[in-house]
C-alpha positions as CSV (number, residue, x, y, z in Angstrom):
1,X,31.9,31.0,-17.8
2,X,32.0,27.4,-19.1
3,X,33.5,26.3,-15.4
4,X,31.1,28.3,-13.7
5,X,28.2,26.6,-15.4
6,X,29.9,23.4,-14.8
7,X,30.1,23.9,-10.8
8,X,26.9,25.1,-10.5
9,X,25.9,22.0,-12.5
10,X,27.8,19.9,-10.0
11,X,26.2,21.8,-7.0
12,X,22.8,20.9,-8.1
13,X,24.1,17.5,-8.6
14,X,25.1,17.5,-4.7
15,X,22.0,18.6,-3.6
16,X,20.0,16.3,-5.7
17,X,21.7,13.3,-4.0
18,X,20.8,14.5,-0.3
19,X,17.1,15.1,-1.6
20,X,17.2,11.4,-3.3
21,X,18.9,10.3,0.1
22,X,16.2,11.6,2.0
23,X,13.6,10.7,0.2
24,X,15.2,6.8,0.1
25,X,14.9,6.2,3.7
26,X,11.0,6.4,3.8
27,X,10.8,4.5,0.7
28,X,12.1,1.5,1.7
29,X,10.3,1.6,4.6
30,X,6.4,1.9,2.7
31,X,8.6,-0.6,0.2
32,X,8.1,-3.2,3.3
33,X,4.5,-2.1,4.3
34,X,3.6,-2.6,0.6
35,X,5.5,-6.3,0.6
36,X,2.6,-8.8,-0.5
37,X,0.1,-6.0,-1.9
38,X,0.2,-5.6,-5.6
39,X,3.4,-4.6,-7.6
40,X,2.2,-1.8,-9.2
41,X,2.4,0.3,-6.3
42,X,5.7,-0.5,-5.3
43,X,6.2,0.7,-9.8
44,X,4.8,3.8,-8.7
45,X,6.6,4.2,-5.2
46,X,10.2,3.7,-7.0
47,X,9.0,6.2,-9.7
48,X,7.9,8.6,-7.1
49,X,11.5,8.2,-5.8
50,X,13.5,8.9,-9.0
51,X,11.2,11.6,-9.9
52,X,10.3,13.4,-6.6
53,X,13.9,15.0,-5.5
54,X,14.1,16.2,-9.2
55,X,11.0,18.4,-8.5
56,X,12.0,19.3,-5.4
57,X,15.1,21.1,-6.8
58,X,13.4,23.2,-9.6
59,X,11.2,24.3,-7.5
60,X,13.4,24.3,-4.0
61,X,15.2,27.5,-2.9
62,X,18.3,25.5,-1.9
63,X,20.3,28.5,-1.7
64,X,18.4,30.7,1.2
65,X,21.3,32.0,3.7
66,X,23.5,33.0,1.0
67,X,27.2,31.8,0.7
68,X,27.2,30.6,4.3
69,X,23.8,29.2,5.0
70,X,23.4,25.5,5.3
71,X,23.3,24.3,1.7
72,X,26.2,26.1,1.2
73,X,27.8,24.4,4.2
74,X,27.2,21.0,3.5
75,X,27.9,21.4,-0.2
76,X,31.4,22.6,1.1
77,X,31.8,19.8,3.3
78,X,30.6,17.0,0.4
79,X,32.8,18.7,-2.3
80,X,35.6,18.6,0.5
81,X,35.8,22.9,0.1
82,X,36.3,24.5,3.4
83,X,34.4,27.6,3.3
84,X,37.6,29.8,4.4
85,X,40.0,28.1,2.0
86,X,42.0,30.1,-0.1
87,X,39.7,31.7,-2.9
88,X,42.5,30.1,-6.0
89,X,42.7,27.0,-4.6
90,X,38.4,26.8,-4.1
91,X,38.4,28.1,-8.1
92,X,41.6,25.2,-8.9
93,X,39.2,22.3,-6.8
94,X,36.0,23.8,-8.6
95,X,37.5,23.8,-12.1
96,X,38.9,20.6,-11.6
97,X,35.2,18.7,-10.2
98,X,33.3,20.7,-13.1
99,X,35.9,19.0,-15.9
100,X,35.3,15.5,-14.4
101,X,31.7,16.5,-14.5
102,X,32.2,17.5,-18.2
103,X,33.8,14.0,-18.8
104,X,31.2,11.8,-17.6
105,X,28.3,14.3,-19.4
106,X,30.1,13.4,-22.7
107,X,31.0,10.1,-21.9
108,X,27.0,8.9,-21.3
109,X,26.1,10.6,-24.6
110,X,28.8,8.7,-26.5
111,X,27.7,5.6,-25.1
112,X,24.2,6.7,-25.6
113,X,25.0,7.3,-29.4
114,X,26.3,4.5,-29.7
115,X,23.5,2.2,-28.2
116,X,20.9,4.1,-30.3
117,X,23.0,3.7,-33.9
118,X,22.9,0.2,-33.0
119,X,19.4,0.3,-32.1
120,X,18.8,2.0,-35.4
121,X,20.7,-0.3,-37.4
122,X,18.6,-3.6,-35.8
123,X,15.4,-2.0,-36.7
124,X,16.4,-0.8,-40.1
125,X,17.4,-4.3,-40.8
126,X,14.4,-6.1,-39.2
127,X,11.2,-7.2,-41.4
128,X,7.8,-6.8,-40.2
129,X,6.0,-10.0,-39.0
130,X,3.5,-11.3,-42.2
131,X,2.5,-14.5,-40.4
132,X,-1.6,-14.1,-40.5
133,X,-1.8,-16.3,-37.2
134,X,1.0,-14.3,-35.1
135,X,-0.7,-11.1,-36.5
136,X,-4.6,-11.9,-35.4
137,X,-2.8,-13.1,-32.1
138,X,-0.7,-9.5,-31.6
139,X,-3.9,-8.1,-32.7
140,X,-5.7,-9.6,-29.7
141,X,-3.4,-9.3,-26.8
142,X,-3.4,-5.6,-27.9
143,X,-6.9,-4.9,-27.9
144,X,-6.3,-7.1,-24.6
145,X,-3.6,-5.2,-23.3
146,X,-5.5,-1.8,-24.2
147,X,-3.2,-0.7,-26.8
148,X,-5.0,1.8,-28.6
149,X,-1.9,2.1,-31.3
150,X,-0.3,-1.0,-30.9
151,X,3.2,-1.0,-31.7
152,X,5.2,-2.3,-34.9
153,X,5.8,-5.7,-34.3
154,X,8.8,-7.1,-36.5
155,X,11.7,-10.1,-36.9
156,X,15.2,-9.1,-36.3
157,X,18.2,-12.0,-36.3
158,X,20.8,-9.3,-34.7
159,X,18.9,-10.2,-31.0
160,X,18.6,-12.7,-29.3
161,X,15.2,-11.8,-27.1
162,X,12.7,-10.2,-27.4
163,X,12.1,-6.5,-26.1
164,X,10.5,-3.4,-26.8
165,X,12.2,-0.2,-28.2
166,X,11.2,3.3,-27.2
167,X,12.4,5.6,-30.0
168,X,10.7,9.5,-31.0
169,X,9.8,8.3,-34.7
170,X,7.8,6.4,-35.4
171,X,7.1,5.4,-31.6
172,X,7.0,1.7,-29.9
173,X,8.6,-1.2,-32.0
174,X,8.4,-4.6,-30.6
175,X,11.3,-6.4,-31.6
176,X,11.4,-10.2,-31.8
177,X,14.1,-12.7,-32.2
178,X,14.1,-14.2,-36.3
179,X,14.1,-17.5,-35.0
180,X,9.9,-16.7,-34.0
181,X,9.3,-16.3,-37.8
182,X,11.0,-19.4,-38.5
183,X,8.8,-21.3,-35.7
184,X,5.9,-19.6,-36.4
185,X,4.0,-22.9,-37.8
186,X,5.4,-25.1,-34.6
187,X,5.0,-22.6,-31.8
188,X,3.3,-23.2,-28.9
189,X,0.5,-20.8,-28.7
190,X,0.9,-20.5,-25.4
191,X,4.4,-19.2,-25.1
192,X,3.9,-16.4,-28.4
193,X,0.5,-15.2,-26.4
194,X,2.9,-14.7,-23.2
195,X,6.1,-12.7,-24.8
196,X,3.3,-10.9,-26.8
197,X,1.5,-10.3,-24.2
198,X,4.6,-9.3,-21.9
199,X,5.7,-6.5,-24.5
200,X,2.6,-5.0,-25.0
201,X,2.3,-4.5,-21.0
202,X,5.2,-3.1,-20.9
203,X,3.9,-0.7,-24.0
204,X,0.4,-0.1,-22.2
205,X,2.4,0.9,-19.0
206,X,5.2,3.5,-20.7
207,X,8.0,1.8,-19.4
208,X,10.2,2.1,-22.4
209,X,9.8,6.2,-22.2
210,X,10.2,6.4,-18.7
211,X,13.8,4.7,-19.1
212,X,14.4,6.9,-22.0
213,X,14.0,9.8,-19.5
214,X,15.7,8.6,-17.0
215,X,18.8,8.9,-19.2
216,X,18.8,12.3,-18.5
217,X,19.3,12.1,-14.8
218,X,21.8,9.4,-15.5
219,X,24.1,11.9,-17.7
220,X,22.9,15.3,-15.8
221,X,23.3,14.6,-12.5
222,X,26.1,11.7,-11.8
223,X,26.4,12.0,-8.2
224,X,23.1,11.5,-7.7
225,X,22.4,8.7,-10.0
226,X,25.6,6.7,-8.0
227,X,24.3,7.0,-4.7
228,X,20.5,6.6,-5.1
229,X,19.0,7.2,-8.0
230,X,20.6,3.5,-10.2
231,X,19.8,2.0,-7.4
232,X,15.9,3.5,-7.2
233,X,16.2,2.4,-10.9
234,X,16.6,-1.4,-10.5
235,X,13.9,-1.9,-7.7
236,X,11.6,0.5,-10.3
237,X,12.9,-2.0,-12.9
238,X,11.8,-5.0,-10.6
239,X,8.6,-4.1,-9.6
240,X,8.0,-2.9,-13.3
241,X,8.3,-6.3,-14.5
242,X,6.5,-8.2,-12.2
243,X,3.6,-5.4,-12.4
244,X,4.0,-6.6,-16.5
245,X,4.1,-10.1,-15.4
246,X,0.5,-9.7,-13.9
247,X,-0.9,-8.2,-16.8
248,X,0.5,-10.2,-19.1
249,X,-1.2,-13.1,-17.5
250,X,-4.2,-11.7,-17.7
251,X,-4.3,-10.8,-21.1
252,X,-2.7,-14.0,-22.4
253,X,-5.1,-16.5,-20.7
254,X,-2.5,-18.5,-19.5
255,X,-2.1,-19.9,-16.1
256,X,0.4,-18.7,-13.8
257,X,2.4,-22.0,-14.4
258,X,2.4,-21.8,-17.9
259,X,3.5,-18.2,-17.8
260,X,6.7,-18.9,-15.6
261,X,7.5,-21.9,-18.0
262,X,7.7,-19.3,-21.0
263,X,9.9,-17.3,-18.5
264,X,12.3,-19.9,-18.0
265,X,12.6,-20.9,-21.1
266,X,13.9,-17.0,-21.9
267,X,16.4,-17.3,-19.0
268,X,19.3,-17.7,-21.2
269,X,18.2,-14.8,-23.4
270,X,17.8,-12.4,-21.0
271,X,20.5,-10.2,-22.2
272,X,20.0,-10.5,-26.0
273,X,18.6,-7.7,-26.0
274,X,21.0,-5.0,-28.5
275,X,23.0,-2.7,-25.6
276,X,20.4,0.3,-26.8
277,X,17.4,-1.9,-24.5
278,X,18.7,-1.1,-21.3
279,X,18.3,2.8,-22.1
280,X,15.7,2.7,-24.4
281,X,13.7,-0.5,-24.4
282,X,12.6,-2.3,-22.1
283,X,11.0,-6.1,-21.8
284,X,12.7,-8.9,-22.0
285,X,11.2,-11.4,-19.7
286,X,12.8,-12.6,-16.6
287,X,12.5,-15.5,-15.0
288,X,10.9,-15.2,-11.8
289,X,7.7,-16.5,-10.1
290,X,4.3,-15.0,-11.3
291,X,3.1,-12.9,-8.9
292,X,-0.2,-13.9,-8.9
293,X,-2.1,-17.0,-8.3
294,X,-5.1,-16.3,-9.5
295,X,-6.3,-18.0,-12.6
296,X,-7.1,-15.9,-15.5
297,X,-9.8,-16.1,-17.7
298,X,-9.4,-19.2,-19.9
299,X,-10.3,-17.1,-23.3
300,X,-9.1,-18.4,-26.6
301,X,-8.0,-15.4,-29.0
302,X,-7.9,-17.7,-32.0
303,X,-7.1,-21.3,-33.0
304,X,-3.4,-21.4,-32.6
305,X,-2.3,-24.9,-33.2
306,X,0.1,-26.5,-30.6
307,X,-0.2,-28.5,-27.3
């Protein structure tokens, strides 16, 4: 029973990847049309992509033609199973793929324990921020941002950037290096407003969630996730930021310029993030170009010493 599941698990898997493959092609092409236009709907296009082929195959009857109709036929041909092959050697190949299938299932959640135990020890060990000017500043760019419930904001000297965590209870954390609470009093205002305001847009927009779900397609369907699917995740990752990138612009006051000098100055840091971000936070800021050069509003949230 437990390899039956398993195969049929592994089916699905193998139809999922055609679906994603199909549904690839055309995205890169309205990818290109959209080149130049705004970020966010390139976000949504990649989304679309990761999300779409799941749909289809709930609600798809894949399986229409019986044991010989064309699913079946090219799920025998990708899982290298003629359909005439001898019925104990089909249940020895079946029973072998639905084992490695098992393997990777509980290999993902092991490393996914493991991320989040980390991810659980940084934040039980991190102290809320007390600083009265970083707080009426966070306070701003949230309001800014339109955070309704902005998220905890604390200090953590286990990380070396800053990112934000996506966790059931109690919600959103925005998790900053220690070394901002020491160089509170010195700090540019301009580069707290633009990792502030670069967190929160990625709180406002629900990235963090969305790559907590897509965990699940990682560990649920492997075959799919290699060919298409981690790929559809990076360019959703890419666009993602530099739809944050926009925003955060925007909400910090800053001038493009100013913005990508905060970015590089984070370059070294991108991966200091605990190993938990990359599954469920999101936020550390790259270093890349602005993508807009428009000049925001030149609003002053409160009187932030620095040059």
């Amino acid at each position: 029973m437990t390899t039956d599941w398993l195969t049929s698990m592994l089916r699905a898997d193998v139809q999922l990847a055609l679906l994603a493959a199909a549904v690839l092609v055309p995205a890169l092409l309205a990818a290109a049309a959209l080149r130049g236009r705004l970020p966010v709907w390139r976000k949504g296009l990649w989304l679309g992509v990761l999300l779409v082929p799941v749909a289809c195959l709930v609600c798809a009857q894949l399986d229409a033609g019986g044991p010989s109709g064309p699913a079946a036929q090219v799920r025998a041909a990708l899982l290298g199973t003629p359909l005439s092959a001898d019925p104990a050697a089909t249940r020895a190949w079946a029973a072998a793929l639905g084992w490695a299938y098992a393997a990777w299932i509980v290999g993902v959640l092991l490393f996914e324990l493991a991320a989040t135990l980390h991810l659980r020890r940084v934040l039980r060990g991190a102290t809320d921020v007390s600083d009265p000017r970083v707080v009426t500043l966070y306070a701003y760019l949230a309001k800014a941002a339109g955070c309704r419930r902005p998220p905890r904001l604390v200090l953590s000297d286990r990380v070396a950037a800053p990112f934000v965590a996506a966790r059931a209870w109690p919600g959103l954390t925005v998790v900053l290096p220690a070394a901002f609470g020491v160089t509170a009093a010195t700090a540019r205002r301009d580069a707290l407003a633009a990792v502030l305001a670069h967190e929160l847009a990625h709180a406002r927009a629900g990235d963090p969630w969305v790559q907590r779900g897509l965990f699940v397609l990682k560990a649920l369907f492997p075959v799919a996730w290699l060919a298409v699917l981690a790929a559809a995740r990076v360019l959703w990752e890419d666009a993602a930021e530099e739809t944050t990138d926009l925003r955060a612009v925007r909400a910090a006051g800053l001038t493009p310029a100013a913005y990508g000098a905060v970015l590089k100055d984070f370059a070294l840091a991108d991966d200091g993030a605990p190993g938990s971000a990359r599954g469920l936070a999101l936020g550390s800021p790259r270093p890349r170009p602005t993508a807009t050069s428009r000049r925001p509003p030149a609003s002053s949230p409160t009187g932030w010493g620095g040059a």
